[in-house]
C-alpha positions in Angstrom: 61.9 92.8 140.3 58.6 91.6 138.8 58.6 90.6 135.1 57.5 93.4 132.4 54.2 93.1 130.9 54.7 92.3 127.4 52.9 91.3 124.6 54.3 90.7 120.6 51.9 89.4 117.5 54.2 86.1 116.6 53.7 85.1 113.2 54.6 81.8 113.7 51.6 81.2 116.0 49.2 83.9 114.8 48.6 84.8 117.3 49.5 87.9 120.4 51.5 86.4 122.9 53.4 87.2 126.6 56.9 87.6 125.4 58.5 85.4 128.0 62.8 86.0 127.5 64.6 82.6 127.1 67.2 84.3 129.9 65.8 88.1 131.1 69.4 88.5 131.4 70.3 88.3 128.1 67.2 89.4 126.0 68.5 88.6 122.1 67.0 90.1 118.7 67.3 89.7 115.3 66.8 91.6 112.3 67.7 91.4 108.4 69.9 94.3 107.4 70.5 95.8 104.2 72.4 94.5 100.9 74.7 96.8 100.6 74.5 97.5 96.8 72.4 100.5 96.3 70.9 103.6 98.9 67.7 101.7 100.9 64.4 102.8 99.8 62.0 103.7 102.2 60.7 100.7 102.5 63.5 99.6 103.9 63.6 102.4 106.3 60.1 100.6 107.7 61.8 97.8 109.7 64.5 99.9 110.7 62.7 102.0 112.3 60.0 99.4 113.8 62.7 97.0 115.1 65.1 100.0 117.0 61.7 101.4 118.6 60.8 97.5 120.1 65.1 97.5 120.9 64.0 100.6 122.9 61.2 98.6 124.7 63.4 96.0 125.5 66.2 98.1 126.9 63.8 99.9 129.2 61.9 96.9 130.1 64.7 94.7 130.9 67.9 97.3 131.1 69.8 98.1 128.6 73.1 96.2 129.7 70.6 93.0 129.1 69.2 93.5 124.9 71.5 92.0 122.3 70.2 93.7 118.9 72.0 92.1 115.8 71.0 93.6 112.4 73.1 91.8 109.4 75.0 93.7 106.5 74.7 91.3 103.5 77.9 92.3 101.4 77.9 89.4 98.9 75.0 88.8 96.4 74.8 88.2 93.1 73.3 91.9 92.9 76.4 93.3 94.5 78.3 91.7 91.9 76.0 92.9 88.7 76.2 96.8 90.5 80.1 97.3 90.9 80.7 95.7 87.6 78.1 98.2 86.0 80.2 101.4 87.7 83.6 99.4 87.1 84.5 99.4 90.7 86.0 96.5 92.9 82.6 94.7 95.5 84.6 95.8 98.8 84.7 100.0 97.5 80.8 99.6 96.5 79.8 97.7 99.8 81.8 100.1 102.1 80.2 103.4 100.0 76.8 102.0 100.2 76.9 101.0 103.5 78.7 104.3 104.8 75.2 106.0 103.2 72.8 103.2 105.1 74.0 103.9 108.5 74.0 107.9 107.9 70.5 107.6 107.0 69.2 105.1 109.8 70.8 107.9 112.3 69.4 110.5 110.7 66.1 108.3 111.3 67.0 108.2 115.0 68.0 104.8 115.0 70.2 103.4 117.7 72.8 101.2 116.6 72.8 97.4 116.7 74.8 96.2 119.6 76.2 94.1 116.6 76.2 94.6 112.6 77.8 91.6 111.4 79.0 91.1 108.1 78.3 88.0 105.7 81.5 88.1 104.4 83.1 87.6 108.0 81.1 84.9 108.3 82.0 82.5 105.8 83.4 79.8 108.1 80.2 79.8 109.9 78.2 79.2 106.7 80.7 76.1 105.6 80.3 74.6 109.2 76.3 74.4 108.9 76.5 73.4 105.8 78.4 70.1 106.6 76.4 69.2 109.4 73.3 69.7 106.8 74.8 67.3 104.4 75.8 64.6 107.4 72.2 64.9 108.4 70.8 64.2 105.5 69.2 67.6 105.1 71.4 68.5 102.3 73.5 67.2 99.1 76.4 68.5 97.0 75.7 68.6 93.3 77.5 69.9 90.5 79.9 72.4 92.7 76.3 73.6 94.4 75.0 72.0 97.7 71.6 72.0 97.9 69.0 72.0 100.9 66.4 69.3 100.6 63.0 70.7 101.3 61.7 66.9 102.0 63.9 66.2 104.1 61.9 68.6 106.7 58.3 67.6 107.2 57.1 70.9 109.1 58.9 73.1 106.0 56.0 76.0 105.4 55.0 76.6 108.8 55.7 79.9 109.0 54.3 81.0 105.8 51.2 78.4 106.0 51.6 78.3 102.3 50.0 75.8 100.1 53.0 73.2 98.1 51.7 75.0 95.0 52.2 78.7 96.4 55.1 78.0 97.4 57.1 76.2 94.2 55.2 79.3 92.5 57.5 82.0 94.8 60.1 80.3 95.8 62.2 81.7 93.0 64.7 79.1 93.1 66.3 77.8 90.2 65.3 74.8 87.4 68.5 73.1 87.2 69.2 69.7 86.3 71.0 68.6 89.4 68.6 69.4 91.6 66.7 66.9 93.8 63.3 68.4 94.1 62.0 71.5 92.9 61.6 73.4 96.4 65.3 72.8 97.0 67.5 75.9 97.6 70.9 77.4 97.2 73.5 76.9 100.1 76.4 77.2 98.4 77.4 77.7 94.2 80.0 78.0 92.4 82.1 81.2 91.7 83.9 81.9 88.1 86.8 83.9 88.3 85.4 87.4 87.9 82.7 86.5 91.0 84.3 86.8 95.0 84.6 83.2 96.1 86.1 81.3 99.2 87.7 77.7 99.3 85.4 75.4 100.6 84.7 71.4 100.5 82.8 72.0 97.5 85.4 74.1 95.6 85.8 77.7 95.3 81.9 79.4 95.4 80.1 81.7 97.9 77.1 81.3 99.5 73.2 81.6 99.3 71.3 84.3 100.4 69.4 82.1 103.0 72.8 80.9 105.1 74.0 84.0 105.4 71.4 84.5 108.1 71.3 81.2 109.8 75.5 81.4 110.4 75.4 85.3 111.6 72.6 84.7 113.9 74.1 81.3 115.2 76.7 83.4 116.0 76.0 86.3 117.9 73.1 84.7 119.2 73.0 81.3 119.4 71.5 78.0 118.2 68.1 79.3 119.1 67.3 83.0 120.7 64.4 85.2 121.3 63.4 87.5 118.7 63.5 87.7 115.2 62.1 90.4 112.7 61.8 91.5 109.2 59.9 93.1 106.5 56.5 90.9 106.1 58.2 90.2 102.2 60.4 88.1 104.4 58.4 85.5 105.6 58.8 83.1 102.0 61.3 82.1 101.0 63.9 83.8 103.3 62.6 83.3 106.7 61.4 80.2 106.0 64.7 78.9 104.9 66.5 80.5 107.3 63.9 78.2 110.0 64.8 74.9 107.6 68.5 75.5 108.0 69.0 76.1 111.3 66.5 74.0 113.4 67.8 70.7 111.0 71.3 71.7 111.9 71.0 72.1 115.3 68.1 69.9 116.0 65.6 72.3 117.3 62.0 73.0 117.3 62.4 76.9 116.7 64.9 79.0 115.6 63.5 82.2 117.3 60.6 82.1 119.8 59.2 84.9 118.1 58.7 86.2 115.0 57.2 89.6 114.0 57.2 91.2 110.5 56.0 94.5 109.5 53.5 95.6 106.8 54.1 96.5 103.3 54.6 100.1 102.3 53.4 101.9 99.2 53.5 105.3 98.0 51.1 107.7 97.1 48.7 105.0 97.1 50.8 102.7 94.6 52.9 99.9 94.8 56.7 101.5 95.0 58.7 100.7 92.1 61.3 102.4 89.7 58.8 101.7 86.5 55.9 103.3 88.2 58.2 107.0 89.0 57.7 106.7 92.3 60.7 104.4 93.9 62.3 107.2 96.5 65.2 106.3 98.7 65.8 107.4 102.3 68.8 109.8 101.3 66.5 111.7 98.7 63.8 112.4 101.4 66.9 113.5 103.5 68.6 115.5 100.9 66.5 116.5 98.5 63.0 118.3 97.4 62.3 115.5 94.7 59.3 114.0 97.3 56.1 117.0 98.4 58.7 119.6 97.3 60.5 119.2 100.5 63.5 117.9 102.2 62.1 115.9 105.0 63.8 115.6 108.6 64.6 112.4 109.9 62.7 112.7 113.3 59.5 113.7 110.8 60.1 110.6 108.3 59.9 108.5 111.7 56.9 110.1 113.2 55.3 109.1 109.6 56.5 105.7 109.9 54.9 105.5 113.4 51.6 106.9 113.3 50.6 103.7 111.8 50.8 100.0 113.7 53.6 98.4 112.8 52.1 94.9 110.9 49.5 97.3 108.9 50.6 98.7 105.6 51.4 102.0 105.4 50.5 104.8 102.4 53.6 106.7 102.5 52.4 110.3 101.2 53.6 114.1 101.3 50.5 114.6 103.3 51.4 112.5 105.8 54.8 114.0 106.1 53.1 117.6 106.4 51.1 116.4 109.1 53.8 114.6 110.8 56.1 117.8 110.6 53.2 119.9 112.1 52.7 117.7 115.0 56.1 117.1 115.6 56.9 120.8 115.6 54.1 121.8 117.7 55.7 119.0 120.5 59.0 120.2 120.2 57.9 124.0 120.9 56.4 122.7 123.9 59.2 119.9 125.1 61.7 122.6 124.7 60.5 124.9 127.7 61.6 121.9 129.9 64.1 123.7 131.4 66.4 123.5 128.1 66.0 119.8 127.6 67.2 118.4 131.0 64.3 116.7 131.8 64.5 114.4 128.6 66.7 112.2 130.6 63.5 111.4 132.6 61.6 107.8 132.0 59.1 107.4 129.9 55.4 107.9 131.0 53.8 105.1 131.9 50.7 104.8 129.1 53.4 105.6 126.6 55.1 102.1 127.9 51.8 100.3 128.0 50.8 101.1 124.9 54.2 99.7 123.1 54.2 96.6 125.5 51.0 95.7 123.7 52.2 94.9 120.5 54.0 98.1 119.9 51.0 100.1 119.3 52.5 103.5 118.8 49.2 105.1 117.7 48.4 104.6 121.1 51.9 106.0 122.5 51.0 109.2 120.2 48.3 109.4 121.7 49.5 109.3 124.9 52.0 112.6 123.4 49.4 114.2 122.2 47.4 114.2 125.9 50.6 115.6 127.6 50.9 118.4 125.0 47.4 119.4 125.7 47.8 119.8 129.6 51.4 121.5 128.9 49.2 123.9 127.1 47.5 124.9 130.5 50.8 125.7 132.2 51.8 122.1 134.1 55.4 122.3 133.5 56.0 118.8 134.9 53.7 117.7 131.4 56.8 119.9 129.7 59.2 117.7 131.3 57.4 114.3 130.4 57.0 115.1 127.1 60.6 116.0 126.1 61.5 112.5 127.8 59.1 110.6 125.9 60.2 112.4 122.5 63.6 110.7 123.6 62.4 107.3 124.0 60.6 107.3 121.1 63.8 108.3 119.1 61.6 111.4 117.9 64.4 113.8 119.5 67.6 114.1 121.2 68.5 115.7 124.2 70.5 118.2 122.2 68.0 119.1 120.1 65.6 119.5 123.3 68.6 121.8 124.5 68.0 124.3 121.5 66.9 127.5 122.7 63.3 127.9 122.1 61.1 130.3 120.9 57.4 131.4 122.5 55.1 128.4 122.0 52.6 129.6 119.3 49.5 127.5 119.3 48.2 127.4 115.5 44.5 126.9 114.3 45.3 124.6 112.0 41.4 124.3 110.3 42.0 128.2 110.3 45.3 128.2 108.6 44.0 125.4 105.9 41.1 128.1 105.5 43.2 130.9 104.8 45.4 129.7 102.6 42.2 128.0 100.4 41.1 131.3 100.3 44.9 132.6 99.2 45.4 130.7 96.5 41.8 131.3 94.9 42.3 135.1 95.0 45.7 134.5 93.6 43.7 132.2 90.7 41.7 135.3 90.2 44.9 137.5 89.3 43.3 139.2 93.0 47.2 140.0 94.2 45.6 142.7 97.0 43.5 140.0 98.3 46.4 137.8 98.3 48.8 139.3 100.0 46.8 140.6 102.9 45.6 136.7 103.2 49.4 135.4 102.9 50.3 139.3 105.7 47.5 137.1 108.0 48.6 133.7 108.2 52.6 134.6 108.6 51.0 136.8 111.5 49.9 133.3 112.8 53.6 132.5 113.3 53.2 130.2 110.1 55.5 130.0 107.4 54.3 129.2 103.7 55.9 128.0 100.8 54.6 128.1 97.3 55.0 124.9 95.1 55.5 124.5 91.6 52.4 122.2 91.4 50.5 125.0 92.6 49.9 123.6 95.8 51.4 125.4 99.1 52.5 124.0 102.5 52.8 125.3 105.4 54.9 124.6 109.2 54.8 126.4 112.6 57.6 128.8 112.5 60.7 128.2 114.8 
């Protein structure tokens, strides 16, 4: 069998590489999960989404009985703490809630699951067992009931972030305290009061620090070093970067993971998301709610969003984009669903749909690819029916079952003249011209087009199923 073509942007290098698999056997990624303490913003959604479409790749590429996806739960944090005492519930109800509502939401995204979602707090003996090699290596000292990670005590610390010493003190965000060594040195492992979950360890009763958490789960389920490993790009310092310090200095290696690949930030609206600015949204709301464009937003739309953009570029999440994403999608499904009722989805993907993603997941490129098969549907080649219901499937864009739905007569919308007409609606209805209005809103719902009127004045529209 000859090797897959593949090629990842590794941000340890800089640089697009051929992803060659330590063992094609046993192809191994990793990703940072949630905290558990609140509903994941969509932000959050980004990597999720990103990582499960390259664990898609993989499986196709190498089989699926060959891809080990691990994507963490982190289920003690200080913030986890400060959350269940503010609703005056015990850590364990508020993880398992919050954590119920994440993996609802990443399904409803079309999200496979993680061959393996290991928790930290299953992990503790992992943790303490790294941390003692650290400290007989030198790479670490107890202080105070804390044990500390010495920065110096690795001379290539910072290559991942390429970070000036400066920049790097400067975001660290690691503690002034007396007993510390040097000022880049982090937390492994602190104390716990009696109010606070805690473990016995060598160092007394404490938990651990964020950074560990990582380094033991991965060790774990992985190994000392393995072949993937991805994030948010708000990763890379200090939590990546400490996760490399801790585990190549406890296992004496020279990486951690062969390859590392981040995403792009996401904003909203053309903002920086955040609960001060109004416009912090969580994947449930979108889900559940009309709080975001006056709609509730599928999943399979809020992932076509998400993918219309590469993958380490930011991302301007809008209600714009979403109408445009739920137009297109519709449009495909219309089509995809005259393939004789969905059977065809279990088909392979087409070919320049698995190109383009083995080039750095470029899955502008794979849309593309969608958009040319929907075109020569459109003049009758059924086998372009059955192709693009399978590729919907790959892409995690739809399910067989879905695809199974009984369809109704492909409409084909003019969507320049629907934009048009409804321009033209809502100025007659800002002359008080209600005639006008009506036979303008009797000719686009001719169009097979539904409308909706918003409070903001505004109106959307979607291809009618």
């Amino acid at each position: 069998m000859p090797t897959p073509s593949l090629r990842l942007y590794n941000t340890l290098t800089r640089t697009k590489e051929d992803f060659v698999p330590i063992d094609a056997a046993n192809v191994r990624m990793y990703v940072c999960g949630p905290t558990v303490y609140d509903y994941a913003h969509i932000g959050n959604a980004r990597p999720v989404i990103v990582f499960d479409v390259l664990y898609r790749l993989l499986r196709h590429l190498y089989g699926e009985s060959h891809v080990k996806y691990v994507r963490n739960i982190t289920d003690v944090d200080d913030k986890i703490n400060a959350r269940a005492a503010e609703r005056g519930i015990s850590i364990r109800e508020l993880t398992e809630q919050t954590n119920e509502i994440f993996q609802a939401d990443v399904k409803a995204l079309g999200c496979l699951e993680p061959d393996v979602q290991p928790r930290a707090t299953e992990h503790i003996a992992e943790m303490i067992a790294i941390i003692e090699r650290l400290i007989a290596g030198g790479h670490a000292y107890a202080a105070d009931g804390h044990v500390l990670f010495s920065v110096p005590s690795m001379p290539e610390y910072g290559r991942l972030s390429r970070r000036p010493l400066d920049e790097m003190i400067a975001g660290a965000r690691v503690d002034v305290a007396p007993y510390k060594k040097g000022d880049m040195d982090f937390v492994l492992w602190k104390p716990s009061s009696a109010s606070e979950p805690g473990w016995d360890s060598p160092w007394g009763r404490g938990r651990p620090g964020w950074h560990i958490e990582c380094s033991a789960m991965s060790w774990k389920h992985l190994g000392e070093v393995f072949d993937i490993h991805g994030g948010g790009i708000d990763l890379v310092f200090p939590h990546h970067e400490n996760e490399i310090a801790q585990s190549r200095c406890c296992f004496d290696t020279q990486v951690m993971a062969n390859v590392w690949m981040h995403n792009g930030f996401l904003q909203v609206e053309g903002e920086k998301m955040s609960k001060s600015a109004g416009n912090f949204v969580t994947i449930n709301e979108l889900l559940h709610t009309e709080r975001f464009g006056g709609h509730v937003w599928s999943g399979p739309v809020l992932r076509l969003a998400m993918l219309r953009t590469h993958y380490r570029q930011p991302i301007d999440f809008t209600a714009k984009a979403l109408e445009e994403a739920r137009r297109k999608l519709d449009t495909w499904m219309r089509a995809a669903r005259l393939a004789l009722d969905g059977e065809a989805a279990s088909q392979a993907p087409s070919d320049d749909v698995v190109a383009a993603l083995s080039d750095d997941l470029n899955t502008h490129a794979a849309l593309t690819s969608l958009d040319r098969l929907f075109n020569t549907a459109g003049e009758g080649q059924d086998d372009a029916h059955r192709q693009l219901a399978a590729n919907l499937v790959f892409l995690g864009l739809a399910s067989r079952s879905e695809l199974k739905k009984p369809h109704v007569e492909f409409v084909s919308v003019d969507a320049d003249k629907v934009e048009t007409l409804i321009a033209a609606r809502l100025a007659a209805r800002a002359a008080k011209n209600w005639p006008e209005s009506d036979r303008l809103r009797d000719e686009i719902v001719a169009m097979g087009v539904t409308i909706k009127d918003n409070k903001d004045g505004t109106t959307t529209w979607e291809v009618k199923r």
